[in-house]
N, C-alpha and C positions, 0 to 999 in steps of 0.2 A: 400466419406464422412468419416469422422471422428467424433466420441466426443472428447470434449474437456475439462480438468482438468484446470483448471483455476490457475496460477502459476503468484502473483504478490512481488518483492521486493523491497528495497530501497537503499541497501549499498553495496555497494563490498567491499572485504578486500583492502586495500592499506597501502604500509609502509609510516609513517613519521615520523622523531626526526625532533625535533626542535633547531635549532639553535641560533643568538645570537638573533634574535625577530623570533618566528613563525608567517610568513605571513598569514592575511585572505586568501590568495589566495592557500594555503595546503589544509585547507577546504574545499574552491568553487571549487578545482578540484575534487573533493570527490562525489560531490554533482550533479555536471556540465559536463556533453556530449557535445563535441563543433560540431560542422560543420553538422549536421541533424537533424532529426525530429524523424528517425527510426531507430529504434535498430539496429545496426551491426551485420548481421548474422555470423563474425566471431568471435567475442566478444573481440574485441578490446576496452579499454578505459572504465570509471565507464559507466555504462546504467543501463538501468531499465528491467527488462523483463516481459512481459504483460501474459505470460504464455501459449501463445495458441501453446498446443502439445497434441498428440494423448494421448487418455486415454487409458491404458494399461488394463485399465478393465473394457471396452465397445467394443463387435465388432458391427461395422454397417456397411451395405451394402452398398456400390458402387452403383449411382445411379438407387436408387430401390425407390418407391412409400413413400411418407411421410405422414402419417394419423395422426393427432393428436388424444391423450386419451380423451375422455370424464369421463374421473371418475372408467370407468371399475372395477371390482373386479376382482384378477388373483390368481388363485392358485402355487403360486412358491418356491423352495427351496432357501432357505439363507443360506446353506451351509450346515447345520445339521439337519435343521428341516423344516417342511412344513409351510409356513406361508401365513397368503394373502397381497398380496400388490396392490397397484396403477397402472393403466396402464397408461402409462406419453403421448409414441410414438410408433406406429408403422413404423418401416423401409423394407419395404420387407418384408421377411419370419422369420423377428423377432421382438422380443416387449421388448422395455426398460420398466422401471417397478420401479415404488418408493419402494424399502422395510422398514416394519415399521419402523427402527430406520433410515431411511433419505435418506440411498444409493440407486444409481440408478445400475440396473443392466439387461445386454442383453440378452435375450434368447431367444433361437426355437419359434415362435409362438406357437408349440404341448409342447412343455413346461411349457408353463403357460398360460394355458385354465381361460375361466372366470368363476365365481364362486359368486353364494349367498350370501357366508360366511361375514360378519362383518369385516372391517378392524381395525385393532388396532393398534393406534400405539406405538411404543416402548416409555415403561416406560423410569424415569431418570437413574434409577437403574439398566433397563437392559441394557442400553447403557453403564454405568461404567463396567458394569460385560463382555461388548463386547470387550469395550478397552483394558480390562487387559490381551484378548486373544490377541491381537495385542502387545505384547513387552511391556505393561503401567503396568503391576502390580508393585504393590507399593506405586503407584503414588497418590497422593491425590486427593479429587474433593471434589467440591462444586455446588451448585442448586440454581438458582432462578425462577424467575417467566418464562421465556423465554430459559434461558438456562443451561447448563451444563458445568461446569469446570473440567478437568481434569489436572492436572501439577505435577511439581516438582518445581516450578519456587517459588523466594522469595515470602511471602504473601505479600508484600506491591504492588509487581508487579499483582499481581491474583487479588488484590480488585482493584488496576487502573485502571486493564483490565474490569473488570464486572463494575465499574462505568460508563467509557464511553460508551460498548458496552450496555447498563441498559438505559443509558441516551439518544443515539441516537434513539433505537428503535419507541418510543413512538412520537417522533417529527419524523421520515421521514413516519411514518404510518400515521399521521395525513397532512404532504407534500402533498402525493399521493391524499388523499381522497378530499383536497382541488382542487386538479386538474380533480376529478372527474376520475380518474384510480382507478378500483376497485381493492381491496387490502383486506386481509382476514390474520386473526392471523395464524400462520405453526401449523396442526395437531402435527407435533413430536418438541420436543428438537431442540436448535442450539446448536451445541456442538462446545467447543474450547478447542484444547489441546497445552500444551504449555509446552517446556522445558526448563532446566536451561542453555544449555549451543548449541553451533552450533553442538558439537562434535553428541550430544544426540540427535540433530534435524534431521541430515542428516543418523544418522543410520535406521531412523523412515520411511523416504521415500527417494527415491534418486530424489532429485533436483539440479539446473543447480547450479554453482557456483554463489557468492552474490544473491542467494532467502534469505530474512529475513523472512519472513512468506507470506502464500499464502492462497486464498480459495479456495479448491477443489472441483469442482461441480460436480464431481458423488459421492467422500463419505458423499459430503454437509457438509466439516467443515472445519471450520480457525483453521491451525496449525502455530504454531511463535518460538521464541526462543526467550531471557534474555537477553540473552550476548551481545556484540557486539567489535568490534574491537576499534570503535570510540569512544567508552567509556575512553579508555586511553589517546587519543588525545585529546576530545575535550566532557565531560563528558554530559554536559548542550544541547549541540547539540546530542549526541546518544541519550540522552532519547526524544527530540522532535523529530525525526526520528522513534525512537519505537515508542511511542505512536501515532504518527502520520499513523504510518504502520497498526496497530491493528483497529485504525479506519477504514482506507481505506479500510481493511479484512472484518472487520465488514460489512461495508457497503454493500460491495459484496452478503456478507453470507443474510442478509438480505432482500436486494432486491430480491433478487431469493428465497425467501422463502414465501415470501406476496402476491404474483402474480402480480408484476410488472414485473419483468423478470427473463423471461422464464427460467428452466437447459436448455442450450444444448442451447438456441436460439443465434441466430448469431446478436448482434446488431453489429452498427458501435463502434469500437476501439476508436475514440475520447472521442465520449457517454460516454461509460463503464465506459473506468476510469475516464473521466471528472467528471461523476456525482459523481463515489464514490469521488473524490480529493472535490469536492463544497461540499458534505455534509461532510466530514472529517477531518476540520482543530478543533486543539486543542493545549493546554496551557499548560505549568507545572510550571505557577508563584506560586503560592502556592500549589497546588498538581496537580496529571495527571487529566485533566477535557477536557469534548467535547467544543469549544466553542461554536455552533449553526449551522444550517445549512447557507450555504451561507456567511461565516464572512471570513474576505481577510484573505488569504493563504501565510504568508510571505517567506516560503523557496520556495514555487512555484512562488512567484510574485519574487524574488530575481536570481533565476535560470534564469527566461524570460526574465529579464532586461538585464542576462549578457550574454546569447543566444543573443537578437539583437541588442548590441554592439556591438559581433563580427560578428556577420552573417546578416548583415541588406539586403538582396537577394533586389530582385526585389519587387515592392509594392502588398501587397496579397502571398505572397509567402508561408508565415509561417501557413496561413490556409488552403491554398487550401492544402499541404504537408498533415498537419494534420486531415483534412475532409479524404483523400485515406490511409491513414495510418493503414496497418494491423499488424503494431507491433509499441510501442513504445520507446524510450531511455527517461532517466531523463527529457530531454527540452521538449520534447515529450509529457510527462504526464504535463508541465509547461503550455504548449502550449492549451494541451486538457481541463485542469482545466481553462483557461484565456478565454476561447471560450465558456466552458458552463458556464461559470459567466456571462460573458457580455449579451449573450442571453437570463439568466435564470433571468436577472434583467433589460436589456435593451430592448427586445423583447419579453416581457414578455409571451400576447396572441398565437405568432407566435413558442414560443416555449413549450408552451407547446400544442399547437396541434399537430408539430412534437415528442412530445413526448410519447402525445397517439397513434400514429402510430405504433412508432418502439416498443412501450409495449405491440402492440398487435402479433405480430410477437412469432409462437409457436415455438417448439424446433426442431431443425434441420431449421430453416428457417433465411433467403431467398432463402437459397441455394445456387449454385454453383458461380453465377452469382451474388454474397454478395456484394462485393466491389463496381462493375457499380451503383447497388440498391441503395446501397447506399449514392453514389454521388447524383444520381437523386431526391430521399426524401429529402437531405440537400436540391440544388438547387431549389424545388418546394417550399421548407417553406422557405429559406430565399433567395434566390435570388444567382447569379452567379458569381459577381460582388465581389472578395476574396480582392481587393484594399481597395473599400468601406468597406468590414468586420473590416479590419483589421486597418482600420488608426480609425474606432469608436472602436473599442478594445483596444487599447493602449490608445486613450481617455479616457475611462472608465477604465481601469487600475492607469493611473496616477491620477484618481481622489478619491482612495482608498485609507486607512491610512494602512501605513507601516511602518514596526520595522525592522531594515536589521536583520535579522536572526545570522548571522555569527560574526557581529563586536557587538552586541548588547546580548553577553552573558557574564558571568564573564572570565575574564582575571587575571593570575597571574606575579607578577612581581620580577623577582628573583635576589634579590640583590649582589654582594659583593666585598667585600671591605677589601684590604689591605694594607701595609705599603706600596708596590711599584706599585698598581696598584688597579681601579677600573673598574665594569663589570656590564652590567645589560640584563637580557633577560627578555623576554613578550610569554607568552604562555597561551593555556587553558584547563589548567589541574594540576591538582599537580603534578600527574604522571612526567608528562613533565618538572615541573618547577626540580624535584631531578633530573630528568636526564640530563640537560643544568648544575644544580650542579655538579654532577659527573664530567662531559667532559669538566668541567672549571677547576675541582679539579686534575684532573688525568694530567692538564699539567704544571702543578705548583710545585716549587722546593718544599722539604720536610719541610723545615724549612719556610717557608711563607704559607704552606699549614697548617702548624700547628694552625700557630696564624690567618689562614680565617677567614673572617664574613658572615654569610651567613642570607638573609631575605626573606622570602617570603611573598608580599602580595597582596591581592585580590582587582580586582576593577570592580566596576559594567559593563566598555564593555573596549574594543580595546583602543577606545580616550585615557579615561582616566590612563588605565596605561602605556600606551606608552609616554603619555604627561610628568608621574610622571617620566619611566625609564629618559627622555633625560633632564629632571629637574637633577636627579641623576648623570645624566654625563655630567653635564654642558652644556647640548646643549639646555635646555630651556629657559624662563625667573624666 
């Protein structure tokens, strides 16, 4: 056995200029993992990674006895000083152990003896003052009712983040208690740190290539970063991807904080991220906002449509896939998000019985035998039959309102116009539209290049400025 760090993102880097129209389909490869369900453990192609890798600062024993904490009080060191903590699990001849600022941490059972003493948990203040030992001095932070901010990242990005993560809170804590899964406010802080740049992120912890941000469930916090590549290509799309991601983090950090699910418990991989992608869709029409739990998911409903376009398999195929799935790619998570919808609104009773199931499942559990488990628990609550799932799936999908994500963001149309000749690209970016400028300009004689026209301008999605560019070159009405 291993613990596990929790490690989820959105975007790989990928190069693209644009030519004399940037195709939606530069994007949807951005977006879109063709031909599986499951991550490429060579890491070929954009994918998602779900993040389940050894945590580098947990040992646990190799099938040894699994006891879950009751509450315990433990006498342990946090590195410099004696403190008491939580006893989470015992594994063997060791005991993971909450320490009061949230981290989970393994040691000797003669280690950390139980103890009378009072737990405390860490102030907001000494959690800043922890961070700053960790490489963050400097950094700024701020406090609210739930959690702590720690960044360098622009304010407007810092308030987006504490809106939505402020905003979710309170409605998926009131989700659970409807379904009768008991759920209880976190003794300490959720802490989120956040940088301005990738350069800044990956000095902080070493993660895989394309992690946007991720929750880590032994130091119990969502780390992200600002930046992103996609910003230059396609500006209006990186930020629903950010904020989109910060959600889904959120989410994580959350649920395993309230006592729905477990640190360290093994639910099924569909679950996890399904549930976080159903409570995680959000908007930036007027500013970064959560839209609600359960509201349609357009870049996951857009991703799904164009996975079973080209992969339409055999009938049932895309669930059952995704029910054994211990790691996911992009379609993957489309896939897991389209399955706990449908159930979390069309079976409604049936799932959330299975769901008080798997919320009861403590940490290190099911164990070895994860994956079989949890085929069996799907097939008991909803039946075997992945044809039938799947053809009232896609039912239920097509009867949800949808915005294509990708053609349905502003577009710019880059005019010009000379004495011997005219030109028009379509892109979405400014970035892009000067750079289709440039690479028009750089092949033009000096004396036509002098007297160029150059226009750029803005149109609410794809349609429309493609419609205006071939107006422009005569290929319209």
């Amino acid at each position: 056995m291993s613990g596990t760090a929790k490690k989820v993102g959105y975007l790989r880097r990928r190069e693209a200029r644009p030519g004399r129209i940037l195709a939606a389909t530069v994007l949807a490869g951005m977006l879109l993992a063709a031909g599986s369900l499951a991550a490429n453990a060579q890491g070929q192609g954009p994918r998602e990674k779900p993040g389940v890798r050894p945590a580098g600062e947990l040992l646990i024993p190799q099938n040894a006895p699994i006891r879950r904490g009751q509450g315990q009080r433990v006498s342990v060191t946090d590195g410099e000083n004696w403190v008491v903590g939580l006893l989470h699990v015992e594994v063997g001849d060791r005991r993971i152990v909450i320490l009061p600022d949230g981290r989970l941490k393994s040691l000797p059972t003669s280690d950390a003896p139980t103890t009378e003493d009072r737990f405390k948990p860490a102030t907001k203040a000494e959690i800043v003052a922890q961070l700053e030992t960790e490489g963050l001095k400097g950094f700024k932070s701020r406090s609210t009712a739930r959690f702590v901010y720690v960044y360098n990242t622009s304010e407007a990005f810092t308030k987006g983040t504490s809106r939505i993560l402020e905003t979710m809170y309170p409605a998926i804590l009131a989700y659970f208690k409807r379904l009768q899964i008991p759920v209880d406010h976190p003794e300490m802080p959720l802490v989120a740190v956040m940088f301005k740049t990738e350069e800044e992120f990956r000095k902080y912890e070493d993660v895989p290539e394309g992690i946007a941000a991720y929750y880590n469930s032994v130091t119990n916090r969502i780390v992200m970063y600002e930046q992103s590549d996609l910003v230059e290509i396609a500006p209006e799309l990186a930020m629903k991807q950010s904020i989109g991601t910060i959600a889904h983090e959120g989410i994580h950090q959350i649920l395993h904080n309230i006592g729905v699910q477990q640190r360290l418990s093994r639910w099924p991989m569909w679950l996890s991220e399904g549930l976080a992608e159903y409570f995680a869709p959000t908007s930036v029409d007027q500013r970064m906002r959560w839209k609600g739990v359960g509201m349609p998911h357009d870049l996951r409903m857009y991703e799904l449509g164009r996975y079973l376009k080209a992969n339409p398999g055999s009938p049932g195929e895309i669930v059952e896939k995704v029910v054994a799935a211990g790691q996911l790619n992009s379609s993957g998570y489309a896939a897991a998000w389209a399955l706990t919808h449908y159930l979390a609104e069309r079976q409604k009773e049936k799932f959330q019985r299975y769901l008080r199931e798997v919320a009861s499942l403590g940490p290190l559990e099911p164990g070895e035998r994860a994956a079989t488990q949890h085929t069996d628990a799907f097939v008991k609550h909803f039946g075997g039959d992945y044809a039938k799932l799947q053809s009232a799936l896609v039912e239920h999908l097509q009867s949800l309102p949808y915005v294509d994500p990708i053609a349905n963001q502003t577009h710019y149309v880059v005019l010009l116009d000379t004495t011997s000749m005219r030109t028009a690209g379509v892109t979405t970016s400014p970035s892009g539209a000067h750079e289709f400028q440039e690479k028009v300009l750089a092949k033009l004689p000096p004396n036509v290049r002098a007297s160029s026209r150059f226009q750029i301008m803005p149109f609410a999605n794809k349609q429309l400025a493609e419609q205006y560019a071939d107006r422009f070159l005569g290929r319209g009405n």
